[in-house]
C-alpha positions in Angstrom: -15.7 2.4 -21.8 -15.4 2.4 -18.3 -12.6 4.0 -16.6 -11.1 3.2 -13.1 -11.2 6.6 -10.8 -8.6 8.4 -9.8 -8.0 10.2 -7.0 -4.8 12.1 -6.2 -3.6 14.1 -2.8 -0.8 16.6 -3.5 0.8 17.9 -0.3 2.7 20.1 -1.8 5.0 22.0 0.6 2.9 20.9 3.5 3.2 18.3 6.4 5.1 17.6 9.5 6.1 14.4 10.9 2.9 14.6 14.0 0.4 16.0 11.2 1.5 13.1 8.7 1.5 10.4 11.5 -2.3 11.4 12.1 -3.6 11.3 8.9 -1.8 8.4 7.8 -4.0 6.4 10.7 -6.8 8.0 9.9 -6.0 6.6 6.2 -5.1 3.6 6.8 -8.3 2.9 9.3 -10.9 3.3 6.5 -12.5 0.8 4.2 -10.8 -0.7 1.0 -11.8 1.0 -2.3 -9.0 -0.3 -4.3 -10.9 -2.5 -6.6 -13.3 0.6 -7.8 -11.1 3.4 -6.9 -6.8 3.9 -7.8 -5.8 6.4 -4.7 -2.8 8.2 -4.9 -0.6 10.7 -2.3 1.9 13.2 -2.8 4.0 14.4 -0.2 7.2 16.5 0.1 10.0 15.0 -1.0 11.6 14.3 2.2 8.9 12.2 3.5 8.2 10.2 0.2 10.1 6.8 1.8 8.6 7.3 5.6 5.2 7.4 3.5 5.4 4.5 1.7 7.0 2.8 4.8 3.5 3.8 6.7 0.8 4.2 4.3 -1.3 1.3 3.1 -0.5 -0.2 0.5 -3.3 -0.5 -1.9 -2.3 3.6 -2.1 0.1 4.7 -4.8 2.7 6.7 -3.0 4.2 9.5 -6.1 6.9 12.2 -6.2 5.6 16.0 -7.0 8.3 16.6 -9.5 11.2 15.0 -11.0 14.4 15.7 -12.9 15.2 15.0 -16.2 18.2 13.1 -15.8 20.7 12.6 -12.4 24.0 14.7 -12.2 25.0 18.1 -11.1 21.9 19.2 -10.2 22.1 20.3 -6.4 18.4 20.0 -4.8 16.7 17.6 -7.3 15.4 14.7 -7.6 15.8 12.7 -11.1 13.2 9.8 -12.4 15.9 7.3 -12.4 16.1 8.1 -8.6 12.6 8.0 -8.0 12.7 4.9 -10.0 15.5 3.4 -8.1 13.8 3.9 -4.6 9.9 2.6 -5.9 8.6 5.4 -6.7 6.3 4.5 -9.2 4.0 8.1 -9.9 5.8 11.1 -10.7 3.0 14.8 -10.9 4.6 16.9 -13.8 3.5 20.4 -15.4 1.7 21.3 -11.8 0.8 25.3 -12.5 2.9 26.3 -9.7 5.5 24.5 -11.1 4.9 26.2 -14.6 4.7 29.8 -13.2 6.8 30.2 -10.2 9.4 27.8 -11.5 9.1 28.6 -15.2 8.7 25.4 -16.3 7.5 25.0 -20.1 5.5 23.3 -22.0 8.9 22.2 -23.5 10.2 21.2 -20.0 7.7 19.0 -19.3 8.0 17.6 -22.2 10.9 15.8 -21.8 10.1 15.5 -18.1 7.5 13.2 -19.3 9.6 11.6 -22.0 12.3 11.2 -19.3 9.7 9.5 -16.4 8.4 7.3 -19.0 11.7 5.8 -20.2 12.5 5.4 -16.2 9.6 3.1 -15.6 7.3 6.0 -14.0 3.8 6.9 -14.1 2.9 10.5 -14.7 0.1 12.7 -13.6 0.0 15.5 -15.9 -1.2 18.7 -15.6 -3.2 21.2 -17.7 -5.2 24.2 -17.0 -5.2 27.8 -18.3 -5.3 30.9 -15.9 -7.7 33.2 -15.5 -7.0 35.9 -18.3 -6.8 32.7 -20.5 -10.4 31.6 -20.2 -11.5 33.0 -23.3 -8.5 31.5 -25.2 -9.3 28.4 -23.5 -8.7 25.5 -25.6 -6.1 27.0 -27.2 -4.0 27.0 -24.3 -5.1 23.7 -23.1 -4.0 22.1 -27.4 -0.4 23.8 -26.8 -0.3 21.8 -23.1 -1.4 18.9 -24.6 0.9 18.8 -27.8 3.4 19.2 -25.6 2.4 15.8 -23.3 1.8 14.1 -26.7 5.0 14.8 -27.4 6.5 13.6 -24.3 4.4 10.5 -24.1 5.8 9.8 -27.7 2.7 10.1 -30.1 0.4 7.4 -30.2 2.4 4.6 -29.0 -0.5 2.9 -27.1 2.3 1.1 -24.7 3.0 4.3 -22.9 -0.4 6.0 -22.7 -1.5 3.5 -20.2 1.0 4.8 -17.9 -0.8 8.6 -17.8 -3.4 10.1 -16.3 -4.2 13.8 -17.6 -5.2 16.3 -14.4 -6.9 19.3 -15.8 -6.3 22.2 -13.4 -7.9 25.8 -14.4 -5.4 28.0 -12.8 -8.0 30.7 -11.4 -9.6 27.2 -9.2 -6.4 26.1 -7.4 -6.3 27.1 -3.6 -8.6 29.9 -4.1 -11.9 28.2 -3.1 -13.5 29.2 -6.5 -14.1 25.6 -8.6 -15.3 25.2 -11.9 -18.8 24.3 -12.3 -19.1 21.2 -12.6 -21.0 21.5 -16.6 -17.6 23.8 -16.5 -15.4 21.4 -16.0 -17.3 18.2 -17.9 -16.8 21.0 -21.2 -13.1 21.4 -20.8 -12.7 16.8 -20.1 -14.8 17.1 -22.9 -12.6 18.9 -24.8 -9.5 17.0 -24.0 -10.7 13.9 -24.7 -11.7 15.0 -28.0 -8.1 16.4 -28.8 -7.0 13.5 -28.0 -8.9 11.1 -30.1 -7.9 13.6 -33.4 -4.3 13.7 -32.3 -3.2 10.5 -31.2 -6.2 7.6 -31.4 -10.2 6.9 -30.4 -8.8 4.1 -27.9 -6.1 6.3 -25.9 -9.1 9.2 -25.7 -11.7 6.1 -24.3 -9.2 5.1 -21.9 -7.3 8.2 -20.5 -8.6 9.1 -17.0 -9.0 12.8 -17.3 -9.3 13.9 -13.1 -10.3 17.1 -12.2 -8.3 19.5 -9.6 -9.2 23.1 -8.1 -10.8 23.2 -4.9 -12.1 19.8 -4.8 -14.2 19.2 -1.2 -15.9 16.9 0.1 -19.0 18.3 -0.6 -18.6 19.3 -4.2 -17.1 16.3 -5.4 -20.3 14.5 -5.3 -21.5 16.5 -7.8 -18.7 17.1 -10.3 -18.2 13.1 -10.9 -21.5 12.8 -11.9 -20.5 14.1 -15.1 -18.8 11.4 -18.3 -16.2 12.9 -18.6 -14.7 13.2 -15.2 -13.1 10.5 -14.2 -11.9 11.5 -10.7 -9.7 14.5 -8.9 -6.4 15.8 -8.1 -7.1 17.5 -4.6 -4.8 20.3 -3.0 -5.4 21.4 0.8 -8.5 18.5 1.1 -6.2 15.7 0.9 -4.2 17.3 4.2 -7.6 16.7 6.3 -9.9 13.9 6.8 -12.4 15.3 4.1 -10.1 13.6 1.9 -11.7 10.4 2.7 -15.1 12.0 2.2 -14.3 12.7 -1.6 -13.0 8.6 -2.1 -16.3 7.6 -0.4 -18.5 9.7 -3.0 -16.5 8.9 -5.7 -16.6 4.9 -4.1 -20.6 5.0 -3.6 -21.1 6.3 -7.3 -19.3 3.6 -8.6 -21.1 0.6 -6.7 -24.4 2.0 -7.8 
């Protein structure tokens, strides 16, 4: 089956008005991949509706986290908010939101459950850390019960509205990044879990992306692989290099 890439930008805590302003022409200058390529950026919260005022539009514009439900819950954000203002992607179980937060697998659980119902898309977000490599894909079966859960079984309707970003821990803003027969073992492996635990078709069709360092000039290589259907990038999508990984990811699907 072929899959559409995906390419995410999470900004995290980063960005100022000038630097934003920049990039977003630099964005918006370059060549249309939106018929081989779904693009996707993530800023701070506070300049989610300035972005989606500036950026083009054939990007997806998405929230980094998101609430359960709106209420006394001073410095959130909830999905019906999100929802409300046209948001339409939503990251949730980001590592750093798992350990500095404490998020669980529980959590995110019904964070998924709860963007889902609101009419958002979800980026999800596996990975085990670096004491957990052995254990592997045990702790990537407990993450993924856990989005299963969320996403509500095997109800086709709502799978089409995920894409699963598979994050080892130990790769994320430390300039180490899985190689890429590495990473093709552990898309592999969810996309096998999935096809036991909810059905063949949602395993075909789920974009599995790939985050942890992701450059310019390793991108090339880890898309070459089946299983990798595209990437979540960190401190590549604040810099012009960002374009660099769309156009490798463009040029390998026009071949």
């Amino acid at each position: 089956m072929t899959r559409k890439p995906f390419i995410g930008g999470n900004w995290k805590n980063n960005g100022t008005n000038d630097s934003i302003s920049t990039l977003v022409n630099q964005f918006n200058d370059n060549k249309d991949v939106s018929t081989t390529v779904d693009v996707m950026i993530a800023p701070t919260a506070l300049h989610l509706i300035g972005l989606k005022n500036t950026l083009r539009k054939d990007w997806i514009v998405a929230a980094q986290n998101g609430e359960i439900k709106s209420g006394a819950f001073t410095g959130e954000i909830s999905m019906d908010i999100l929802s409300d203002s046209n948001v339409s992607h939503v990251i949730l179980g980001h590592s750093e939101r798992r350990t500095i937060y404490h998020e669980s697998d529980d959590i995110i659980s019904k964070k998924i459950q709860a963007a889902l119902k609101s009419g958002l898309s979800v980026v999800a977000c596996i990975g085990e850390k670096l004491e957990e490599m052995d254990s592997r894909d045990v702790v990537l079966s407990k993450q993924l019960d856990a989005i299963i859960k969320g996403v509500g079984g095997s109800d086709e309707k709502n799978w089409v509205h995920v894409v699963i970003a598979y994050e080892p821990v130990w790769a994320i803003g430390t300039g180490k990044t899985a190689t890429p027969q590495l990473a093709e073992s552990a898309h592999s492996f969810i996309r096998s879990y999935l096809s036991k635990q909810v059905s063949s078709s949602v395993a075909d069709s789920m974009r599995i992306i790939y985050g942890g360092s992701v450059k310019g000039e390793n991108s090339e290589e880890l898309f070459k692989e089946p299983n990798i259907d595209g990437f979540l990038v960190g401190g590549a999508s604040l810099k012009p290099d960002f374009l660099n990984i769309i156009d490798n990811v463009h040029k390998q699907c026009k071949l």
